[in-house]
C-alpha positions in Angstrom: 24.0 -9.8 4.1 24.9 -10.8 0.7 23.2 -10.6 -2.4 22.1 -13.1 -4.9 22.7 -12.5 -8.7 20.0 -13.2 -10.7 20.3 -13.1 -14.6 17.2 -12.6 -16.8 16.8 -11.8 -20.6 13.8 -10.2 -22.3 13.3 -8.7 -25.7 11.6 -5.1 -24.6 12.4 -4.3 -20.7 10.1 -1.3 -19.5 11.2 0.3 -16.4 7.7 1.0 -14.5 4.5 -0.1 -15.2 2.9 3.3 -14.5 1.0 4.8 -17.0 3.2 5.0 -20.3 4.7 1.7 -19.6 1.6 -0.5 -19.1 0.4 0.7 -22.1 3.5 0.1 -23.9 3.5 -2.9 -23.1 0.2 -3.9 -24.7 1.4 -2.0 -27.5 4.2 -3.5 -28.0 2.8 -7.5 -28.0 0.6 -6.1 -30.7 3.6 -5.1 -32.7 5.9 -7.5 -32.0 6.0 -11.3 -31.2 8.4 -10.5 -28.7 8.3 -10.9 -24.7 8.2 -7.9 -22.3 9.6 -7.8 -19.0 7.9 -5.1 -16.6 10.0 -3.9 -13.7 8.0 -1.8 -11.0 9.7 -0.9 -7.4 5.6 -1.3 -6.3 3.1 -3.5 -7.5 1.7 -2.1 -10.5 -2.2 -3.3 -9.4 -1.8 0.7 -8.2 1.1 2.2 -9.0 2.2 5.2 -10.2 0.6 8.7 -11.2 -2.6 6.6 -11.7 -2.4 4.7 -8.4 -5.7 6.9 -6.7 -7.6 7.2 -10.0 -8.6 10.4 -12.0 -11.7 11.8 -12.5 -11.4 13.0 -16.0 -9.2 12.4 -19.6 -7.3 16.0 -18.9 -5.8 15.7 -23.0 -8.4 15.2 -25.2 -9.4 16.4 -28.7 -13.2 17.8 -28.2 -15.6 17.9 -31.1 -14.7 21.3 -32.9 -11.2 21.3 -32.2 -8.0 19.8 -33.4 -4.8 18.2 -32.7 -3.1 21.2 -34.2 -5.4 23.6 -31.7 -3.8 21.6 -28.6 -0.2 22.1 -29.9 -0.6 25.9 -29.4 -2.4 25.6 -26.4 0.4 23.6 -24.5 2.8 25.8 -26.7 1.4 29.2 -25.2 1.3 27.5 -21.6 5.1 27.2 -22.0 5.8 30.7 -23.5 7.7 29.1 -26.5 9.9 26.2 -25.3 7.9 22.7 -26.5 8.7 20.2 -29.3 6.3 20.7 -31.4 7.1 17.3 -33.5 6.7 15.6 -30.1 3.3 17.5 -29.2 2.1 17.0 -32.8 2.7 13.1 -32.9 1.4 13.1 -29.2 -2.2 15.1 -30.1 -2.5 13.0 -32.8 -2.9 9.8 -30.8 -5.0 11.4 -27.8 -8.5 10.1 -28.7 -7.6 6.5 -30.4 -6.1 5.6 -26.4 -9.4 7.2 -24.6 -11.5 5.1 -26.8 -9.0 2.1 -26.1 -9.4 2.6 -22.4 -12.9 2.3 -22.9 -13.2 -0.8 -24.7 -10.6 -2.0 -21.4 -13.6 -1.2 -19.1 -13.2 2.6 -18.1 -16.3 4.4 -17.8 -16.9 7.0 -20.2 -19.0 9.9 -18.8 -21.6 10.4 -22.2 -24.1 13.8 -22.3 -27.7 12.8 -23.1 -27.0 12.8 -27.2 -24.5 9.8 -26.2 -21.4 11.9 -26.7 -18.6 11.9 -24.2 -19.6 14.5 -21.7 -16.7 17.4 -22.4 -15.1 19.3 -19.3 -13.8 22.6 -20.4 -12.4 22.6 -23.8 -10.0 19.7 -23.6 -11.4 17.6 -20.9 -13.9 14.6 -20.7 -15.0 13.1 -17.7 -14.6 9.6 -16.3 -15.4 7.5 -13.6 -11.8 7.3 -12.9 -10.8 5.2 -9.6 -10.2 1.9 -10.9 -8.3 3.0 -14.0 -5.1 1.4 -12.8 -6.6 -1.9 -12.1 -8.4 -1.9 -15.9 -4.8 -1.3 -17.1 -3.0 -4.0 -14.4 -5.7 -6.2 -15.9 -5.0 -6.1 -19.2 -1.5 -6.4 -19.1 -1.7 -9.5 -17.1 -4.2 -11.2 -19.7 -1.2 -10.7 -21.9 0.9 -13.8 -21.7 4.2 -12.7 -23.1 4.2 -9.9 -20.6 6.3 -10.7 -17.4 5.4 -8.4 -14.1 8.1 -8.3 -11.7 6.7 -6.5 -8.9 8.8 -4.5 -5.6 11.5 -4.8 -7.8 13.8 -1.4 -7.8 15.9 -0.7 -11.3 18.3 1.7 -10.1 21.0 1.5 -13.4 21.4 1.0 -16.6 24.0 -1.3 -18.6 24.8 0.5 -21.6 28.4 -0.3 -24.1 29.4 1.9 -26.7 26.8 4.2 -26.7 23.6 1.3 -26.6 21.3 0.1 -24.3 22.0 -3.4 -22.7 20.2 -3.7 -20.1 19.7 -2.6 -16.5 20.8 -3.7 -12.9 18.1 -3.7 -10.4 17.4 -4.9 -6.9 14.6 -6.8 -4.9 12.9 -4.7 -2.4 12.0 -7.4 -0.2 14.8 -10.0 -1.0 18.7 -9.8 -1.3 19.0 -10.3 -5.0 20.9 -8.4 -7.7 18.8 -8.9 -11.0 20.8 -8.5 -14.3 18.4 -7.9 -16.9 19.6 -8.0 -20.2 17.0 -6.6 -23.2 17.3 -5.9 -26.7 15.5 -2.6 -26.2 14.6 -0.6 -23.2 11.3 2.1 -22.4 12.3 4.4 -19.1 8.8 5.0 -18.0 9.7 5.7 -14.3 8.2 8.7 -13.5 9.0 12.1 -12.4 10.6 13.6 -9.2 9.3 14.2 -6.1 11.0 15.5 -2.8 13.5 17.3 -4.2 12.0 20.4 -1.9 10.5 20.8 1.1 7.0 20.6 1.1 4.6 22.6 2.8 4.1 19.8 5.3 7.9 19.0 6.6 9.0 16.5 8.7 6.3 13.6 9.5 4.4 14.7 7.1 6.9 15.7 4.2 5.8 12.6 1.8 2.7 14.2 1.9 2.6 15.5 -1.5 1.0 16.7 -5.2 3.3 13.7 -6.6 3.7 10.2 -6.0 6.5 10.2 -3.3 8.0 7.2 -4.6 8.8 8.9 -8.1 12.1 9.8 -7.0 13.3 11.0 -10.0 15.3 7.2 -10.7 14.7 7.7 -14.7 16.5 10.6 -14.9 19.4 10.3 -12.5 19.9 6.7 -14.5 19.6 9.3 -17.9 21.8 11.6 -16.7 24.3 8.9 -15.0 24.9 7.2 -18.2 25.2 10.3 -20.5 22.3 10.8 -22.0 21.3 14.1 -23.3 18.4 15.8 -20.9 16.2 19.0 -21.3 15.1 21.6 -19.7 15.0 20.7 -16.2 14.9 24.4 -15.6 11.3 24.1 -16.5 10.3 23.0 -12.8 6.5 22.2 -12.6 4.3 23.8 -9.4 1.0 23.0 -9.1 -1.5 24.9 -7.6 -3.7 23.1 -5.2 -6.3 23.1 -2.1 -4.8 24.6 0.6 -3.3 21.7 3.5 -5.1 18.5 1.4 -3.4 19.2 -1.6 -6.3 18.4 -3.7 -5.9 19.6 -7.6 -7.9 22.7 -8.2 -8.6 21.8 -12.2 -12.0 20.3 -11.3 -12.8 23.6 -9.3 -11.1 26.0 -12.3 -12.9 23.9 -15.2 -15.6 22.3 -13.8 -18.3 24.7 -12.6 -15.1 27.9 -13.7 -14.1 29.1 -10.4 -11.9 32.5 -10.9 -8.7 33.0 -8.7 -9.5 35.7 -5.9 -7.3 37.2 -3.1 -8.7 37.9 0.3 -10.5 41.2 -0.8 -12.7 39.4 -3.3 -10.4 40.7 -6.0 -10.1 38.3 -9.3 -6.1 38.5 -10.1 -5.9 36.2 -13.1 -6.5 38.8 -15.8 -3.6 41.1 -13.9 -0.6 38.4 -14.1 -2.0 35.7 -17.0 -4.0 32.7 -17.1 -0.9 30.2 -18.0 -0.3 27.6 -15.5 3.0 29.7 -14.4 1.4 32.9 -14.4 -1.7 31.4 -11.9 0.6 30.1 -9.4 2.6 33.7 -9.5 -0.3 35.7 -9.2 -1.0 33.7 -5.9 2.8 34.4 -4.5 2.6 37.5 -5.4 -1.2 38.6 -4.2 0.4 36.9 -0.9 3.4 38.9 -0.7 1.8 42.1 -0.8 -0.7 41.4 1.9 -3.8 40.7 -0.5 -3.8 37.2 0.8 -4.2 34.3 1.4 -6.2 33.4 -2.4 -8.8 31.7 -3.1 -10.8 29.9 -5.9 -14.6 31.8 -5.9 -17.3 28.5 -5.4 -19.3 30.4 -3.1 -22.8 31.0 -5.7 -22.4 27.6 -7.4 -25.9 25.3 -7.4 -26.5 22.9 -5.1 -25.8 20.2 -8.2 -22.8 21.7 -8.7 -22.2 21.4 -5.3 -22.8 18.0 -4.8 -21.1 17.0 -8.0 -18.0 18.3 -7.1 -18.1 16.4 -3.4 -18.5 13.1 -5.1 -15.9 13.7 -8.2 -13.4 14.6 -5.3 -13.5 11.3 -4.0 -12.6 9.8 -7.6 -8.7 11.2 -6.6 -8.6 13.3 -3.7 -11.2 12.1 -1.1 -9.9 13.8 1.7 -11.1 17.1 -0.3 -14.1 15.9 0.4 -14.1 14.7 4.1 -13.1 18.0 4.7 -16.0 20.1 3.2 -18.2 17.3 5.0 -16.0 17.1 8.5 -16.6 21.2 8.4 -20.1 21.1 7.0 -18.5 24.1 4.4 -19.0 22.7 1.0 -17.8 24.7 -2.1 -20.7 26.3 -2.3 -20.8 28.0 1.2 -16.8 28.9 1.5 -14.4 29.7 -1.2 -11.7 27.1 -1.3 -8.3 28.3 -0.7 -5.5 27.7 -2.5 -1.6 27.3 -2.3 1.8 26.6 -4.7 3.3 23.5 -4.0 7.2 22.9 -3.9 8.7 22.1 -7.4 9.2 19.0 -8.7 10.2 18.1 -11.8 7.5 16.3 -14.3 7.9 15.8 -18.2 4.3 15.2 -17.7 3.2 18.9 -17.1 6.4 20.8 -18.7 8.8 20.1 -20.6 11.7 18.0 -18.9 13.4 15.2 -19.0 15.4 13.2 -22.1 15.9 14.6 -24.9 13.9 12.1 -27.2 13.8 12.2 -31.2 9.9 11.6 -33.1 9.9 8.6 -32.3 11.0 8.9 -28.3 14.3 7.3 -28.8 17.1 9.0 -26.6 20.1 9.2 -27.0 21.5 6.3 -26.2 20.7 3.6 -28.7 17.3 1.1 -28.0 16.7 3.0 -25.1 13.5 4.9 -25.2 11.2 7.0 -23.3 7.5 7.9 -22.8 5.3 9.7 -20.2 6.7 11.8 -17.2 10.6 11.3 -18.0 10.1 12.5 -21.9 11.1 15.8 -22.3 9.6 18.5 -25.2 6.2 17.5 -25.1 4.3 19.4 -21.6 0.5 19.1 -21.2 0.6 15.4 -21.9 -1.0 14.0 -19.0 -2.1 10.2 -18.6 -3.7 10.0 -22.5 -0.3 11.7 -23.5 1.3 9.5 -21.6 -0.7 6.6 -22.9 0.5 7.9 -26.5 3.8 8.1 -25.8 3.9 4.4 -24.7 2.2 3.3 -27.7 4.8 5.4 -30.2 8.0 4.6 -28.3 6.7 0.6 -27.9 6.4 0.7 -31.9 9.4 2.3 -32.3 11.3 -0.6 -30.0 9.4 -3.1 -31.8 10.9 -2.2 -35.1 14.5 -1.3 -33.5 15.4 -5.0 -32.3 18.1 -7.1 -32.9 18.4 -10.6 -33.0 20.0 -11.1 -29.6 20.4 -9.5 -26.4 23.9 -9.1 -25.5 25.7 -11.8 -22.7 25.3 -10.2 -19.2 28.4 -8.7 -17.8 29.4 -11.0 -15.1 32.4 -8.8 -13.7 30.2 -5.7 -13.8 27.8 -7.5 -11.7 30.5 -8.3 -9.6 31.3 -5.0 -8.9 27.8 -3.6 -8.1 27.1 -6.2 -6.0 30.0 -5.7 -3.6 29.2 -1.8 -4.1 25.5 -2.5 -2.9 26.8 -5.1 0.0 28.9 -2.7 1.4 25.7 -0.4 2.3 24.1 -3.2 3.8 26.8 -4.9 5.5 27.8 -1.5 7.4 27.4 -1.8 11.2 26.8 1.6 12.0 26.7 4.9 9.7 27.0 8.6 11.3 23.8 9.4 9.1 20.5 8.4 8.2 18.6 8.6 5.4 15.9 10.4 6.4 18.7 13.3 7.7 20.3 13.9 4.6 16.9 13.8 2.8 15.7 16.8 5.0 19.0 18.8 4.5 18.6 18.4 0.6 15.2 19.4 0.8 16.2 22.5 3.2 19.3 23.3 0.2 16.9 23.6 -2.3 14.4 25.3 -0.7 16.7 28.0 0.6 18.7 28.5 -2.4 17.3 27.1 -5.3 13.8 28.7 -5.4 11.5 26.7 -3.5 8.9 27.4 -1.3 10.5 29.3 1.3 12.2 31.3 -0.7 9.1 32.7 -2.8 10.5 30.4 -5.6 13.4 33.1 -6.2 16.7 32.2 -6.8 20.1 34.1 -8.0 23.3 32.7 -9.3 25.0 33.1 -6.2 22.3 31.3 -4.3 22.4 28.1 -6.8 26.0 28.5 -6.1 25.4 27.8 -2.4 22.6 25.1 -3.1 25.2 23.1 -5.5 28.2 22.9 -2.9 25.4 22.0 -0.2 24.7 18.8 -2.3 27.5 18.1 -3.3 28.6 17.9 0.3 25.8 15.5 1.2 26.1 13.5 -2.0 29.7 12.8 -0.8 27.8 11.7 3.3 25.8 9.0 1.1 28.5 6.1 0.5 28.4 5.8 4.6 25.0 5.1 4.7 24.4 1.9 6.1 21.3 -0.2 5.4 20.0 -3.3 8.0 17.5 -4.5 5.1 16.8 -4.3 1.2 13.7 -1.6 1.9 16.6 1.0 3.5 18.8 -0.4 0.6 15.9 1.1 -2.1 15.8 4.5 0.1 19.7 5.4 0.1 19.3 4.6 -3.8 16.5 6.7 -3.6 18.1 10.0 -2.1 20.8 9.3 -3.6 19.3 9.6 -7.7 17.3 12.9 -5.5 20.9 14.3 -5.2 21.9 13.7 -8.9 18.4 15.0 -9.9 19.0 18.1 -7.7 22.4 19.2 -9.4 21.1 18.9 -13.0 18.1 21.1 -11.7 20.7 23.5 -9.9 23.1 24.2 -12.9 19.9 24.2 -16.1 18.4 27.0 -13.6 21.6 28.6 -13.9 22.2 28.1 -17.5 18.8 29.6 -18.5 19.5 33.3 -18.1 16.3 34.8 -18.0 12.7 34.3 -15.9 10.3 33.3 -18.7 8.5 31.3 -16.7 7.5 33.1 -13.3 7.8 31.2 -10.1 8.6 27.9 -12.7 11.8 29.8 -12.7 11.9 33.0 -11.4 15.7 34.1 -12.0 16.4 37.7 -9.8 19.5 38.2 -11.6 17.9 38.1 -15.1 13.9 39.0 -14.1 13.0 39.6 -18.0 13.0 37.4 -20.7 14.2 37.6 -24.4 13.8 36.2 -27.5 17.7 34.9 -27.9 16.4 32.6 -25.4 14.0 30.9 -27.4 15.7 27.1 -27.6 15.9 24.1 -25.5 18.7 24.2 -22.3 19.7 20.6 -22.7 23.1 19.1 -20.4 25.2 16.1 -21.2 27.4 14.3 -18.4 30.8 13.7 -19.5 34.1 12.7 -18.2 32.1 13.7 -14.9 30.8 17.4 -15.7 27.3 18.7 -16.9 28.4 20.4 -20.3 25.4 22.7 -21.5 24.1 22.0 -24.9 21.8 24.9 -26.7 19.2 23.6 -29.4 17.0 25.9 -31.5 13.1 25.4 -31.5 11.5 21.8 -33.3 8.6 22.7 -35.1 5.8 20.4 -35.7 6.1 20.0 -39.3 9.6 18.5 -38.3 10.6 14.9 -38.0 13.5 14.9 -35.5 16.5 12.5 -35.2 19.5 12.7 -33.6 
């Protein structure tokens, strides 16, 4: 098969039109006369984190409390390590984009004094389900925005330090697209399937996190030198036992405590940060007070019934289940599991290292949502912000013209790419190598199976075991451009996996319990308060260590 080269040219390319980068985009056409190219491996109708809809804003500033008051809430969460410049700027902008979304169409829960109807003391809920398609909707009303759905950007052209560009492929037709930009938003997503998940085999894309979010921001980050952080800050979420349902409408909603088999409540005993919840659950487990449960039993019928139909905002099969087994929340406890890691800027704190304004550190390329490091606790209004802030910022940034493409370099990736698809045969198979990464990591870089615990000798072991499949990849063969996307797809897993490997490593201490739960350092201490940040060059992760941003700080680089 060979592949057709395609050459485009935009002023402001955004790579995925999830959350942050639909926004951006709007954004950015109202700061700049410029056109904006969208590049999205799906179809961003419902794609993304968004893709099954929300049932509330989970980052909002409630009457009575301030911006300020959610910096040290999501500073607390992470036991030090946040930007507070980042969450400062981020807070900030949290209600302006709930009140945008509303004027797009989203429905705005209200109380009966015609306020928005809180949830908790940073929530508000919605009617969430269609809230991709009010976004997909808006962006295509836009005419200088460009969609290019099924459409997989998998590097990025970058000379002398700035952005160019970025190479990407069709997922359903041979063609190498060249895109050439003046500036460039990653808002890709995080990482899934680096672990094995509690359903393996058929069912391992069964997850918490989009399965598609592979992970292909940061691999493209780290790839092209840009400086990441702490990707030792591994996010686990805490969820309905088998459906995977999120348990925040259960905690926050009508305040279900965390039990263990023997009625016990555990939060108090281990800490109510969202590290500390999922430990308390491993650890009530490990010492035979399991399995755990959120308490529902003694909720009101309302109650009851509200929580069956706000589980079918983003999690229906939550609800099929209570109904299938005629045990709503309010006759049976729900019970409750970790999930494997995966790493989201979203929740914690990893990805690029970004300055105020979400510019990384490579020059016009910026980043927002998920693959933004420093700012945790953002989730989609955060996300939303961060879209609108970086879009600004690439507004303002742009040159005159976008640079020539490179044809040789295209050259190159295009025989690089042929050369998987025009392989007859291949001794392994995607799906193989994906299952032995997974396996790795569990084993011997703290995942599920191994209680989240890992040492340096295990991470040791872990690292040579992906390296060794890394090396299997380049003999993958692919029959068609969808198999083409997947070896791309494990093979940015596999990059993902050895930053994850050596910051675990480099961070020597366990601050965050079962997050990172170090056995060879199982205390923390205060000459570990800064950032773990890595930097590829001349092929090796060199560790960079960065003292704390404060929110009164404006960063650059």
């Amino acid at each position: 098969m060979d592949l057709e080269i395609r050459t485009l040219a935009t002023d402001f390319l955004i790579i995925g039109g999830g959350t942050a980068g639909c926004y951006a985009a709007l954004t950015f056409c109202e700061a700049s006369g410029g056109s904006v190219l969208i590049a999205e491996k799906a179809d961003i109708e419902r794609s993304g984190c968004l893709a099954a809809g929300v049932n509330a804003i989970n980052a909002y500033i409630v009457p009575g409390k301030t911006p300020r008051d959610y910096v040290d809430y999501a500073r607390a969460d992470a036991q030090g390590i946040v930007r507070g410049d980042l969450l400062l700027t981020m807070a900030e902008g949290l209600n302006r984009t709930a009140a945008k979304m509303e004027s797009l169409g989203l429905t705005i829960l209200k109380d009966q004094q015609g306020r928005y109807a809180a949830r908790g003391s940073r929530n508000i809920k919605i009617n969430g389900e269609n809230i991709k398609p009010i976004l997909a909707a808006a962006v295509a009303a836009q005419p200088r925005i460009t969609v290019l759905n099924r459409v997989n950007v998998f590097e990025y052209i970058v000379r002398d330090g700035r952005i160019l560009g970025a190479y990407a492929i069709g997922v359903d037709e041979p063609v190498l697209y060249v895109i050439s930009a003046k500036a460039v938003l990653c808002a890709t997503g995080g990482a899934a399937g680096l672990y094995r998940p509690n359903h393996p085999g058929f069912s391992r894309h069964k997850m918490w996190y989009p399965p598609f979010n592979t992970g292909a921001g940061y691999a493209m980050g780290i790839l092209s030198g840009a400086e990441m952080t702490t990707f030792e800050m591994r996010f686990i979420a805490l969820r309905c036992k088998d459906t995977i349902a999120p348990t925040g409408t259960l905690a926050q909603g009508v305040g279900a405590k965390q039990i263990n088999a023997l009625g016990e409540g555990y939060e108090q005993k281990y800490g109510v940060t969202t590290s500390q919840r999922v430990h308390g659950t491993v650890m009530e487990n490990l010492e035979g007070r399991g399995p755990c449960y959120l308490r529902t039993v003694g909720i009101t019928k309302e109650q009851d019934e509200d929580l069956q139909k706000a589980y079918l905002n983003m999690a229906p099969s939550q609800t099929l289940r209570w109904l299938e087994s005629g045990r709503t929340p309010g006759v049976q406890n729900v019970e409750i599991e970790g999930t494997e890691p995966y790493i989201v800027g979203g929740h914690t704190a990893s990805g690029y290292w970004v300055d105020t304004s979400r510019e990384t550190t490579i020059k016009g390329l910026f980043a927002a949502g998920d693959v933004a490091g420093g700012c945790p606790q953002k989730y989609v209004t955060g996300a939303f912000v961060e879209g609108e802030i970086a879009a600004r910022a690439a507004a303002a940034y742009m040159g005159d013209q976008t640079a020539p493409p490179d044809r040789g370099g295209a050259e190159e990736k295009k025989r690089w790419l042929e050369g998987f698809l025009n392989r007859s045969a291949a001794p392994y198979g995607t799906d193989g190598l994906e299952e032995a990464m997974q396996s790795a990591m569990d084993e011997y870089a703290g995942g599920i199976g191994s209680h989240y615990r890992y040492s340096e000798k295990s991470l040791r072991i872990a690292a040579d075991k992906i390296r060794g499949l890394e090396r299997k990849t380049e003999l993958l063969a692919a029959p068609e451009m969808q198999e083409l996307v997947y070896i791309l797809e494990l093979r940015e897993r596999l990059t993902l996996c050895k930053s994850v490997i050596t910051h675990l490593g480099a961070r020597r201490e366990t601050r965050w319990h079962s997050f990172a739960e170090n056995t060879d350092y199982p205390e923390s201490g205060a000459e570990w308060n800064c950032y773990v940040n890595s930097r590829l060059e001349n092929g090796r992760l060199n560790m960079i260590f960065r003292p704390l941003v404060r929110e009164e700080d404006a960063y650059e680089h």
